[in-house]
C-alpha positions as CSV (number, residue, x, y, z in Angstrom):
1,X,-12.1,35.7,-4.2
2,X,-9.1,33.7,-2.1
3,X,-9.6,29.8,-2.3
4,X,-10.4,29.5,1.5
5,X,-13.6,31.9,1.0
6,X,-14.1,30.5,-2.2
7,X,-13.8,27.0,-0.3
8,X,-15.8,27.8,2.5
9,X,-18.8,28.8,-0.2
10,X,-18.6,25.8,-2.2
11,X,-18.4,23.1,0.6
12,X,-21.0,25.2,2.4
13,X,-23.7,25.1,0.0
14,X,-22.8,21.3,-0.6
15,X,-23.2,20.8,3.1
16,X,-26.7,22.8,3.2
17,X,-28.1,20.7,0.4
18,X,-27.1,17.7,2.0
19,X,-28.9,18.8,5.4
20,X,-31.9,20.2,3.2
21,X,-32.3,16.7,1.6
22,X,-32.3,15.5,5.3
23,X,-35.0,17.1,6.6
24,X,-37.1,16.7,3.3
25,X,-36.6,13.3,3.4
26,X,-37.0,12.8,7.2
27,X,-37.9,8.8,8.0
28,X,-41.0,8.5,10.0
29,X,-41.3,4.5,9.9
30,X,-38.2,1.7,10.5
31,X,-39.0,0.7,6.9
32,X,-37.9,4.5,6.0
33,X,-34.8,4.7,8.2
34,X,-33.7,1.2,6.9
35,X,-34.7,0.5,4.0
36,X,-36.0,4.0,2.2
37,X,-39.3,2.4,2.2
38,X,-37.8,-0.1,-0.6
39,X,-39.0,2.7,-3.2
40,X,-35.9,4.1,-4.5
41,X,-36.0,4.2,-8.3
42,X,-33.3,1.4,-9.7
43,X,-31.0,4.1,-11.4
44,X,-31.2,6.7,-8.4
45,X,-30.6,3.5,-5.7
46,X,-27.3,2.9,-8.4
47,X,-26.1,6.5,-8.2
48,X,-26.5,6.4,-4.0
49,X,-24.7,3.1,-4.2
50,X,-21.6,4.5,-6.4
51,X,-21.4,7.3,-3.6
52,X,-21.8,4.5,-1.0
53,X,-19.4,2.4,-2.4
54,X,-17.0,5.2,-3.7
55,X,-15.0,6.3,-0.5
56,X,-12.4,8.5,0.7
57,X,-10.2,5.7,-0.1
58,X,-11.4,5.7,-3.6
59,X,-11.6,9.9,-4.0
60,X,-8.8,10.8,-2.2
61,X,-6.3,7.6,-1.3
62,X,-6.6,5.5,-4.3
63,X,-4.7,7.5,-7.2
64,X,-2.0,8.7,-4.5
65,X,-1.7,5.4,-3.8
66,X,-1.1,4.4,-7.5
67,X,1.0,7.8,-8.3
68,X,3.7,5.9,-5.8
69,X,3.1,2.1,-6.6
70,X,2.7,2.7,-10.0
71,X,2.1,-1.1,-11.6
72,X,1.3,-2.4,-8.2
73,X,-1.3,0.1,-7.6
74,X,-3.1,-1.6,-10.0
75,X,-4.2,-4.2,-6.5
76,X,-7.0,-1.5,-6.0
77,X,-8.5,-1.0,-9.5
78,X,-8.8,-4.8,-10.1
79,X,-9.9,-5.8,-6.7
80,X,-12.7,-3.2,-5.9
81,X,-13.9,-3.4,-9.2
82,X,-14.1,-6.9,-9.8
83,X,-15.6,-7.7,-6.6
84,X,-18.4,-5.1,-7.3
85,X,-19.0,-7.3,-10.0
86,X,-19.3,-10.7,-7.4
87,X,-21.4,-8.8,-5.6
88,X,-23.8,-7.7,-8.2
89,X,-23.8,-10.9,-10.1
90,X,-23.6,-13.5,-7.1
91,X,-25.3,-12.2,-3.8
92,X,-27.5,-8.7,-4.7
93,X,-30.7,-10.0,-6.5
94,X,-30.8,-13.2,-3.7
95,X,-30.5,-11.1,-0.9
96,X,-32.9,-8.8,-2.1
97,X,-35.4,-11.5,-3.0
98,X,-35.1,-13.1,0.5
99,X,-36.3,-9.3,1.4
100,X,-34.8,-8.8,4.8
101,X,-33.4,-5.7,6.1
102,X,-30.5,-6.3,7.3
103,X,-27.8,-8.8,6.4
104,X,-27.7,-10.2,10.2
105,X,-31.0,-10.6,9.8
106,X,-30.6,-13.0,6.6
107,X,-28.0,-15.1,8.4
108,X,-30.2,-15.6,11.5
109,X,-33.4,-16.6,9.6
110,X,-31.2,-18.8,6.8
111,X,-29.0,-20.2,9.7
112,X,-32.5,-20.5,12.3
113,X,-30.3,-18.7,14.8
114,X,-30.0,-16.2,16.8
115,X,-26.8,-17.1,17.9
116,X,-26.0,-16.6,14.1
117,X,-27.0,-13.6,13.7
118,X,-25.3,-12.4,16.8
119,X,-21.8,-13.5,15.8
120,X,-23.1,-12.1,12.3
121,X,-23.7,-8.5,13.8
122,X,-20.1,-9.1,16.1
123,X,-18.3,-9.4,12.4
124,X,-20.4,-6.6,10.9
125,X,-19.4,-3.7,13.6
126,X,-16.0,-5.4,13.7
127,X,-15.2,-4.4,9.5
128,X,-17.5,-1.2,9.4
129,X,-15.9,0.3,12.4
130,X,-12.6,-0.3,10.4
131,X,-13.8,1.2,7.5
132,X,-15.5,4.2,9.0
133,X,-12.0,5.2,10.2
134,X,-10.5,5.9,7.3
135,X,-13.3,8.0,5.9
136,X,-12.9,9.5,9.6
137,X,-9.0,9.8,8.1
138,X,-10.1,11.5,4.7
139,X,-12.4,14.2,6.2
140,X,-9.6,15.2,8.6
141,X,-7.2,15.4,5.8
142,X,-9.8,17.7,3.7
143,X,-10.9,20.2,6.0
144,X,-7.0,20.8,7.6
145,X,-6.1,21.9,4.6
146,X,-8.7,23.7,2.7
147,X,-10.7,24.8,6.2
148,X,-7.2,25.7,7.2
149,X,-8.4,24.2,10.7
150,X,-6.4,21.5,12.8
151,X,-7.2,17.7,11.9
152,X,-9.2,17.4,15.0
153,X,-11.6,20.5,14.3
154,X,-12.4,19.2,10.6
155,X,-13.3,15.8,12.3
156,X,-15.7,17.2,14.7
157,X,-17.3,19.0,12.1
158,X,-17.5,16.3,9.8
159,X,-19.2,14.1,12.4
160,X,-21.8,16.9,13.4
161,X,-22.8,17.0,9.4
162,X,-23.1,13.0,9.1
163,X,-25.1,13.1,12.4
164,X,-27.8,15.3,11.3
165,X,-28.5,13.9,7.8
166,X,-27.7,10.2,8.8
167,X,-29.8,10.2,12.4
168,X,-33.0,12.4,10.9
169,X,-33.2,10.7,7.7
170,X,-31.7,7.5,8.0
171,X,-31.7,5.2,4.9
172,X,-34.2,7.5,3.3
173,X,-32.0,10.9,3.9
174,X,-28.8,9.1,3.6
175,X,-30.0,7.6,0.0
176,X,-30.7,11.4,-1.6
177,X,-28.2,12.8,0.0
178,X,-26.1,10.5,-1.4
179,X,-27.5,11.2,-5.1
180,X,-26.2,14.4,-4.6
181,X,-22.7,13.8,-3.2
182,X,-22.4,11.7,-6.0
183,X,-23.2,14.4,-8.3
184,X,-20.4,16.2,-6.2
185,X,-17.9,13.7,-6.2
186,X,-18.0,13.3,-9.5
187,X,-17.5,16.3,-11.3
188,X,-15.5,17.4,-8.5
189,X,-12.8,14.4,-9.7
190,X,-13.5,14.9,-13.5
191,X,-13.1,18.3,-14.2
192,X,-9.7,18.9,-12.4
193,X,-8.5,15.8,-14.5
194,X,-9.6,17.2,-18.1
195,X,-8.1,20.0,-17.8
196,X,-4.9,18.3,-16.5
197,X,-5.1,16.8,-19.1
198,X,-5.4,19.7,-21.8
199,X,-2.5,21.4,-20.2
200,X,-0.1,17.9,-20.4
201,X,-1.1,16.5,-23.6
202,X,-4.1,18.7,-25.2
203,X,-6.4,16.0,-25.0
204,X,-9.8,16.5,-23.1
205,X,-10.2,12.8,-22.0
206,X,-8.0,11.8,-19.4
207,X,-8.3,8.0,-19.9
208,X,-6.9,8.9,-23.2
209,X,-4.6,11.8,-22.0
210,X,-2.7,8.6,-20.1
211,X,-1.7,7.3,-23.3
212,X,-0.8,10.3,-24.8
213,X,2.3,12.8,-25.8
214,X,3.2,15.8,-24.4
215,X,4.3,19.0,-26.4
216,X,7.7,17.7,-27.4
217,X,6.4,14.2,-28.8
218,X,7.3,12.4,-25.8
219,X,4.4,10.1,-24.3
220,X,3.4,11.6,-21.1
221,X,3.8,7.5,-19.5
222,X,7.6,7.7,-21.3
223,X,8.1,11.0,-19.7
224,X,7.2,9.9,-16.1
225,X,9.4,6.9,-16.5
226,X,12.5,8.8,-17.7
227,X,12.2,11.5,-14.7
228,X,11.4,8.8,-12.0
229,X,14.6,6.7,-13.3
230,X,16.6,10.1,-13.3
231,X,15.9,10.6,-9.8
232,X,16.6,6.7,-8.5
233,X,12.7,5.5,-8.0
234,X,11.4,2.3,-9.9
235,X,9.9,3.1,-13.5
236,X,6.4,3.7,-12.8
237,X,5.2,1.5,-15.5
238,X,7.3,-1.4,-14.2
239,X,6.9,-0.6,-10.4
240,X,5.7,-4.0,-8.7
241,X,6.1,-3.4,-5.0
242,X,3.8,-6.7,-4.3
243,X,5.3,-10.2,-4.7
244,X,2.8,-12.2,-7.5
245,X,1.2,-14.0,-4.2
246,X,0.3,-10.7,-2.4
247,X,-0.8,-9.0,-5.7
248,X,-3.3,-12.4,-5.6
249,X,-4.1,-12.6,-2.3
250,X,-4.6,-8.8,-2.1
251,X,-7.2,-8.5,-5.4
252,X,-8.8,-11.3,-3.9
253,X,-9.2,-10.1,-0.4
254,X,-10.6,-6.9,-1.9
255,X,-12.7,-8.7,-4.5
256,X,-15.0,-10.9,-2.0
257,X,-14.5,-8.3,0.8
258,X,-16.0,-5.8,-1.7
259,X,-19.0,-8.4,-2.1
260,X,-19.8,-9.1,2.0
261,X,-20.0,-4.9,2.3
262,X,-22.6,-5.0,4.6
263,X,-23.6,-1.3,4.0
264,X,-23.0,-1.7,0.6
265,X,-25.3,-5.0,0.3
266,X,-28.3,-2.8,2.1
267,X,-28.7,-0.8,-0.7
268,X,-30.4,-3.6,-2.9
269,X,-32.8,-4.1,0.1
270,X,-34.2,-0.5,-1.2
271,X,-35.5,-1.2,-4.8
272,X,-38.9,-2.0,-5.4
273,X,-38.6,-5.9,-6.4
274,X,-35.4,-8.0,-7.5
275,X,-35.7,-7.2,-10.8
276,X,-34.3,-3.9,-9.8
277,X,-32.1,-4.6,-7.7
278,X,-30.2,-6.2,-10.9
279,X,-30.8,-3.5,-12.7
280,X,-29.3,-0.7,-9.8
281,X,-26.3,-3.1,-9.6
282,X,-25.8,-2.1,-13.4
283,X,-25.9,1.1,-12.9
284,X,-23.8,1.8,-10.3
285,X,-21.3,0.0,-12.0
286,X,-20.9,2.3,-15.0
287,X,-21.1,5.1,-12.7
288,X,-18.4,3.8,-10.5
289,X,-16.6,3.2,-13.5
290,X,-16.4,7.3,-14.4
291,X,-14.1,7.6,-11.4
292,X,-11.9,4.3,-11.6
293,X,-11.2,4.5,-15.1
294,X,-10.3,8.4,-14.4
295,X,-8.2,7.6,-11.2
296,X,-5.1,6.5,-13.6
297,X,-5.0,9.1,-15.0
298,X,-4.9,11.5,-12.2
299,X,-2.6,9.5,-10.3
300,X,0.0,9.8,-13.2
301,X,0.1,13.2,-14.1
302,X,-0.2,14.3,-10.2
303,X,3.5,12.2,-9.9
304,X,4.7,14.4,-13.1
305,X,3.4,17.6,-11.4
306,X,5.2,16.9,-7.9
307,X,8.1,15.9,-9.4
308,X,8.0,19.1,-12.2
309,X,7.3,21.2,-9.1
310,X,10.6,20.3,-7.1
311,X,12.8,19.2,-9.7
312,X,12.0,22.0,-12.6
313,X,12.2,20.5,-16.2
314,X,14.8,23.1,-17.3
315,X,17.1,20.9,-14.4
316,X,17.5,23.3,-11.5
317,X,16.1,22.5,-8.2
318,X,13.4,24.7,-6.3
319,X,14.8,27.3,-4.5
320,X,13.8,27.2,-0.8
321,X,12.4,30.9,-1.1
322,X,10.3,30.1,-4.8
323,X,8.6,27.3,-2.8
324,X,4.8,27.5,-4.3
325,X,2.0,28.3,-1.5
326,X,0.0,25.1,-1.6
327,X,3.6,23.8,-0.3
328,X,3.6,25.7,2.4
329,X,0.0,25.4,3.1
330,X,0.2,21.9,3.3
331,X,3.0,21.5,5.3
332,X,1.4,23.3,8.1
333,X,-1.0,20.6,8.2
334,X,2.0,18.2,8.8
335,X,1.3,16.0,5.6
336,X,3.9,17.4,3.4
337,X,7.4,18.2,4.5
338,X,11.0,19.2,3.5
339,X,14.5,19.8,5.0
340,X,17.4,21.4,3.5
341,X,19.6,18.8,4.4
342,X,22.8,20.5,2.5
343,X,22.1,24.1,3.1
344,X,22.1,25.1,-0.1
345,X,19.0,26.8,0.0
346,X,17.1,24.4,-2.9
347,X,14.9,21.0,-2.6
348,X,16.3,17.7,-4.5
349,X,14.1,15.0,-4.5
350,X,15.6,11.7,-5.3
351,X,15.3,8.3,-4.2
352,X,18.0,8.1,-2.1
353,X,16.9,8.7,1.9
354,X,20.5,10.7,2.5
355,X,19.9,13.2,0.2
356,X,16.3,13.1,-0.6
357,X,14.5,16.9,0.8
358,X,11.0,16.4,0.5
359,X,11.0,14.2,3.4
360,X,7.1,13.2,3.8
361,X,4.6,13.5,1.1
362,X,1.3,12.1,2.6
363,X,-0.3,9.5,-0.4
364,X,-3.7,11.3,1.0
365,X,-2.7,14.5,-0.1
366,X,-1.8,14.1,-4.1
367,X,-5.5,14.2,-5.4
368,X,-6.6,16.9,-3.3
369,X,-3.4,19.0,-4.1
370,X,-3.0,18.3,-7.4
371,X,-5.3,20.9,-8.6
372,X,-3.3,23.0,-7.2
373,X,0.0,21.8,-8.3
374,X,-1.1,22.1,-12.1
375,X,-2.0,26.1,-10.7
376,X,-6.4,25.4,-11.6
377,X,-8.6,28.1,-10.5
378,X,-9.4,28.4,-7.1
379,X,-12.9,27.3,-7.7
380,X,-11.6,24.1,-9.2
381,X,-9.9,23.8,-6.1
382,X,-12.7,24.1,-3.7
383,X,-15.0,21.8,-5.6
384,X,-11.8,19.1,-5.1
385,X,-12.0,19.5,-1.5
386,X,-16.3,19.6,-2.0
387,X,-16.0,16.4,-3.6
388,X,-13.1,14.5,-1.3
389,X,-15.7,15.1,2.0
390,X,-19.1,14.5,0.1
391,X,-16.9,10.7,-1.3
392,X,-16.1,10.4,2.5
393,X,-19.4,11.5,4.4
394,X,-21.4,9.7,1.7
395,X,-19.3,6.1,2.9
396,X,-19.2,6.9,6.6
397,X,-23.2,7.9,7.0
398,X,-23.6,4.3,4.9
399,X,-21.5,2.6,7.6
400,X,-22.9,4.2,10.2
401,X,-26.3,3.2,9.2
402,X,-25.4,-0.4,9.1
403,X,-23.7,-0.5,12.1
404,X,-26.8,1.1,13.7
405,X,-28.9,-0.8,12.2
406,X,-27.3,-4.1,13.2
407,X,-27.7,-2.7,17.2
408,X,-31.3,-1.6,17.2
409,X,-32.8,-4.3,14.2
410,X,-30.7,-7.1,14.9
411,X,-29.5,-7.2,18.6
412,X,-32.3,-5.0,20.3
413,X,-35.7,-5.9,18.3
414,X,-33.9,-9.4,17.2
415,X,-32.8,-10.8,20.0
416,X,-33.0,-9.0,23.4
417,X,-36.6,-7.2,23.3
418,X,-38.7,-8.6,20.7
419,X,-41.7,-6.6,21.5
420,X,-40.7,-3.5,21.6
421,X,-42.8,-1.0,19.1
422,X,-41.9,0.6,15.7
423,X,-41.3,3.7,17.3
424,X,-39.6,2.6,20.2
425,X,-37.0,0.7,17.7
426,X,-36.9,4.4,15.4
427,X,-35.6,5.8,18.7
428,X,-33.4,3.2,19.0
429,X,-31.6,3.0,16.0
430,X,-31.0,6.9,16.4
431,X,-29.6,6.6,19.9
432,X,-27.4,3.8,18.0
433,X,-26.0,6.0,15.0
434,X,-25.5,8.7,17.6
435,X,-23.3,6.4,19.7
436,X,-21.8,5.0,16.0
437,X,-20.7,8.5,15.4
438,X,-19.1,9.6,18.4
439,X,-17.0,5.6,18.2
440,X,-16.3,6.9,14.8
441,X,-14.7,9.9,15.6
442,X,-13.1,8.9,18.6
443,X,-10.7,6.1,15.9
444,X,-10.9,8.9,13.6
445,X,-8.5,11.0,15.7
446,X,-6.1,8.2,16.1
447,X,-6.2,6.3,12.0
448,X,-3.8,3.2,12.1
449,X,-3.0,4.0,8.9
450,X,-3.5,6.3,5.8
451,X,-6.8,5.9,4.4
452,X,-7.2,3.2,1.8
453,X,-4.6,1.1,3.7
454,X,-7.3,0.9,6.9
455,X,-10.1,0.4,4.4
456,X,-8.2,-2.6,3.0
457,X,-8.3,-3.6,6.4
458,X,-11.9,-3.4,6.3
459,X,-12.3,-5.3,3.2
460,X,-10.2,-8.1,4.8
461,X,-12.0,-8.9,7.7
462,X,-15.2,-8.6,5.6
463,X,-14.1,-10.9,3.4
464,X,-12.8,-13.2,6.3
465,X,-15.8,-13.0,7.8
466,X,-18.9,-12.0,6.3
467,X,-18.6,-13.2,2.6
468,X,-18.7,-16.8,3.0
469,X,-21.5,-17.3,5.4
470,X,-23.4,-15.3,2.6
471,X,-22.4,-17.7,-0.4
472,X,-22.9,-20.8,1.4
473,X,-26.5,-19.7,2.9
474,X,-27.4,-18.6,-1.0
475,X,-25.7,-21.8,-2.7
476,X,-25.0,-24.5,-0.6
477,X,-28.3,-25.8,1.4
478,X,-26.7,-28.7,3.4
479,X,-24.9,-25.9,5.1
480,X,-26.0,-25.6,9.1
481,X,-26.0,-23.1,11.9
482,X,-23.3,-24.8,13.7
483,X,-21.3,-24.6,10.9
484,X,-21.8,-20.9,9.8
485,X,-20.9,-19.5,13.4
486,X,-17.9,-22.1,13.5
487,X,-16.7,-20.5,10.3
488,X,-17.7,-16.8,11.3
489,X,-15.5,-17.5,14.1
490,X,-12.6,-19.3,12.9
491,X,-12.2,-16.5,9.7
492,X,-12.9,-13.5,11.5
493,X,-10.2,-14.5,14.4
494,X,-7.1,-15.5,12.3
495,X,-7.6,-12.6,10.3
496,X,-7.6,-10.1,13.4
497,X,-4.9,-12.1,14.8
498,X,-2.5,-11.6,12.3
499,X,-3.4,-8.1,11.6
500,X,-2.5,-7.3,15.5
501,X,0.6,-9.4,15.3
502,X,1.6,-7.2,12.3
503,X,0.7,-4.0,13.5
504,X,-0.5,-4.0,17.2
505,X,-4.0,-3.4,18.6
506,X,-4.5,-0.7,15.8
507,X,-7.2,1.1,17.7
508,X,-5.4,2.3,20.5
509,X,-2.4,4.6,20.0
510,X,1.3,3.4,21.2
511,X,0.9,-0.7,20.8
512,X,3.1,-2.7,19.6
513,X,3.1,-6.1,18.0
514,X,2.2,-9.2,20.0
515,X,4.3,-12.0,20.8
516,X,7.9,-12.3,18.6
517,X,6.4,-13.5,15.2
518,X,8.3,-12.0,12.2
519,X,5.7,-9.1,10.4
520,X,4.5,-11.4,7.1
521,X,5.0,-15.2,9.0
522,X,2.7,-17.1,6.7
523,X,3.8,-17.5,3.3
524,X,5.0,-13.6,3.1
525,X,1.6,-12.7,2.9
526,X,0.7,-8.9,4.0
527,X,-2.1,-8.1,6.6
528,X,-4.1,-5.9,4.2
529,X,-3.9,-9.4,2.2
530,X,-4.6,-11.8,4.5
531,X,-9.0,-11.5,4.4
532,X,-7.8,-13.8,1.2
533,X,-6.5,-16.6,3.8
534,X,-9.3,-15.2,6.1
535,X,-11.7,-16.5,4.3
536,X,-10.3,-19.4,3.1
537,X,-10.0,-20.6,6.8
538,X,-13.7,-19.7,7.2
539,X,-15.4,-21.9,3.6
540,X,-13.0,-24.9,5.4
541,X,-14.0,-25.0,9.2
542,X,-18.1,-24.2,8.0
543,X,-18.1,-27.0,5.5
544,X,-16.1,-29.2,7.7
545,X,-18.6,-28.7,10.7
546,X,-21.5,-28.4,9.0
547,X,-21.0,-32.3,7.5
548,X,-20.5,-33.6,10.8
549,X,-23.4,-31.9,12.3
550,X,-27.3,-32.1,11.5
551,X,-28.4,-30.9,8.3
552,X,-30.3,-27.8,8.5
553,X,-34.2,-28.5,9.0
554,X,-36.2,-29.8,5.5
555,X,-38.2,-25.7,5.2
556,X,-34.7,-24.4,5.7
557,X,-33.5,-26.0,3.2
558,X,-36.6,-25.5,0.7
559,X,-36.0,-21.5,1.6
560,X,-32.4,-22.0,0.0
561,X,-33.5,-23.3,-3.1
562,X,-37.0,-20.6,-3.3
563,X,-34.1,-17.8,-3.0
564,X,-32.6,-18.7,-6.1
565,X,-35.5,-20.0,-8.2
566,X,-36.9,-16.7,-10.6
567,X,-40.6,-16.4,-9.8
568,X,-43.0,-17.9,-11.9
569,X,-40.0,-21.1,-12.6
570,X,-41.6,-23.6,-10.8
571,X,-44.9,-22.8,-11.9
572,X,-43.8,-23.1,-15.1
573,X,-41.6,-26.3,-14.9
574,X,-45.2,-28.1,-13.5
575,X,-47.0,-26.9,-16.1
């Protein structure tokens, strides 16, 4: 069977289960489309949350990105990780506890506002609408190639897919669908990396395979090294493309970003009772942990493979006429290119930009193709593909709910009409995701960037915005309304502002920068990095105003300290 039929059969039946689980699981009550019905079992909400959580940024972008960074790849790893942990450990049981369904709807009940909770909703669509893009980015960048459609086709029929599991099921249908595109993902980026691994170094565990030697004795890391130096590029093991205060500012950004996730930080609203949520917060950490510890790996030998593929080990370059099909299939979809710049007839890839050949190598493109670089069988190649959209529809249908759910919970029954009924509000947060999607793909056709670089984006203005209002309403119980919108405000505005200076108004094609301002003014700092600063700005103006304003009312304040008391503590403590 070719790989496109054997592609259009796997991702097929992946994309029928996901609709089957859909209509199974259709949500007949708000509670259903927003929360499951808070009755997802604790290691089933952890596996929905991996998928969640796990992008196309982290299938797809995330080991390209290292495979080129090398060392200073590492930014990712340590930031998305670690701030999985922040969120586990520091908001995830609390918010549960406080048993809301949305995180708008915490900060206008913890900050008595709806003024709060408006600006909270404003921040929310701001950083999901980011994020969405670059799955939007990633599902474009699977189906062009494998679908051998356009970019613009595979779009459109990756929005109709999210649209019918995310608006029948909601929360409920997104959750088990997501079980199963985890399943997906996961084997789908496992299995192409053990038996990379077997053919580079004969060992079956990739973590392990990294540390490895090859054939001749030489360590697969030492090998990579000595080819990359041959050809002019940094060593990858000593690569640092990020000055020590970006590499900080960066993990940072992408650790408390990774914490105020709003889509993310629904998923603990769906357990049963706190307990669980601690417990599904476990869980999805070790599965997470399959992939991250994996993505190394992949992103190593995939730089070998390229560099094997042009620049042969026996020391001859690729003739023009031996280039390898996935080359040539790629390149049609514009993400991989080459010029015979000296008319030899054969490729050199080097470091130098006058007489380097492979002129564009898309980072989005090395996971996915990489399977085929190492020649896998075709069906190893079609579950690659399966696994890059099910990491990418799994994220955007979790974005898409929030974002939905923040029009129809927060603004609509929150604020504006109060009384309107369950139903009425069902209908509404349908209408909502249905307007999400179309926003989605509309920025989907025109990404500012490649995929985990607008997700950083994302994580930035999350972390500028969202993050702190969450800690201080949890820990802090002096802190005010006035002050949480003040700091809402202040945090989310720098951090857009300097992100537009850098790079123009991303969403719409053919900007430029504003005003003169050099690209990295304050301190060097990089926009992906700046949420760090972001947020910074945002703890400063909300403590500042909230000690010169009126202390938050006396049952405000005894809500604060009820979140983080265990039940039964008190009870004890008087006894």
């Amino acid at each position: 069977m070719s790989l496109q039929a054997t592609t259009y059969l796997v991702v097929g039946l992946t994309f029928a289960i996901y609709i089957g689980i859909a209509i199974w699981s259709r949500a007949s009550t708000t509670k259903d489309f927003y929360v499951a019905g808070t009755g997802v079992h604790p290691v089933a909400n952890g596996m929905a949350t991996a998928a969640d959580w796990m992008s196309a940024a982290s299938f797809i972008s995330m080991a390209g990105l290292i495979a080129f960074m090398g060392y200073g790849g590492s930014v990712f790893l340590m930031g998305w990780t670690g701030g999985y942990v922040l969120l586990a450990m520091l908001l995830a049981p609390y918010l549960r506890k406080f048993g809301k369904f949305t995180v708008p709807e915490f900060i206008g009940d913890r900050y008595y506002s709806k003024a709060a909770r408006i600006v909270a909703v404003i921040c929310l669509i701001v950083a999901s609408v980011t994020y969405v893009i670059g799955q939007m980015k990633g599902i474009g960048v699977a189906f062009s190639r494998f679908l051998e459609l356009d970019y613009n086709s595979g779009l459109l029929i990756g929005m109709g897919i999210v649209f019918i599991y995310a608006v029948l099921g909601g929360m409920k249908g997104i959750t088990y669908t997501q079980i199963a595109q985890y399943c997906v993902l996961i084997v789908a980026y496992t299995i192409p990396a053990i038996f990379i691994s077997i053919s580079l170094t004969g060992n079956p565990i990739p973590q392990l395979g990294l540390g490895s030697s090859m054939e001749d004795g030489v360590f697969l890391l030492d090998r990579l090294d000595q080819v990359l130096r041959d050809l002019g590029f940094t060593e990858y093991t000593t690569a640092k493309r990020l000055s020590s205060l970006n590499m900080f500012a960066y993990t940072f950004s992408l650790m408390i970003g990774t914490a105020g996730l709003p889509h993310v930080i629904i998923r603990f609203f769906t357990v049963p009772k706190v307990k669980d949520a601690r417990s599904s917060a476990g869980w999805a950490l070790v599965f997470i942990a399959i992939l991250y510890t994996t993505a190394p790996s992949v992103a190593a030998m995939a730089r070998l493979n390229l560099i094997e593929t042009v620049n042969l080990p026996s020391g001859e370059q690729l003739a023009i006429e031996d280039v390898p099909t996935w080359m040539t299939k790629w390149e049609e979809t514009g993400l991989l290119g080459w010029e015979d710049k000296d008319g030899d007839g054969k490729l050199v890839y080097t470091a130098d930009p006058a007489t380097n050949e492979l002129v564009k190598v898309d980072r989005d493109i090395m996971v996915l193709a990489n399977p085929e670089i190492a020649r896998l069988p075709n069906w190893v190649i079609a579950l690659v593909a399966a696994g890059g959209l099910a990491a990418a529809l799994s994220t955007a249908a979790g974005l898409l709910l929030a974002i939905s759910s923040a029009i129809s919970h927060d603004l609509l029954k929150g604020v504006f009409k109060p009384d309107i009924t369950e139903q009425q509000e069902l209908l509404a947060s349908r209408i909502a995701m249905a307007g999400a999607i179309v926003l989605a793909g509309y920025l989907g056709f025109n990404p500012p960037d490649f995929a985990a670089g607008t997700v950083a984006l994302a994580f930035g203005l999350a972390a500028s915005s969202i993050f702190p209002v969450l800690m201080l309403g949890i820990f802090y119980k002096r802190m005010n309304k006035e002050g949480a919108i003040a700091g809402m405000i202040a945090g989310l505005g720098v951090t857009l502002l300097y992100v537009f200076q850098h790079k123009g108004i991303m969403f719409i094609p053919g900007t430029s920068y504003m005003g003169g301002m050099s690209e990295n003014w304050f301190l060097g700092i990089e926009p992906n990095a700046f949420g760090a600063v972001g947020a910074l700005v945002n703890f400063a103006v909300a403590l500042i105003v909230s000690r010169v304003t009126a202390a938050p009312p006396e049952h405000i304040q005894h809500l604060v300290e009820d979140i983080r008391v265990p039940h039964g503590a008190q009870a004890a403590v008087e006894h």
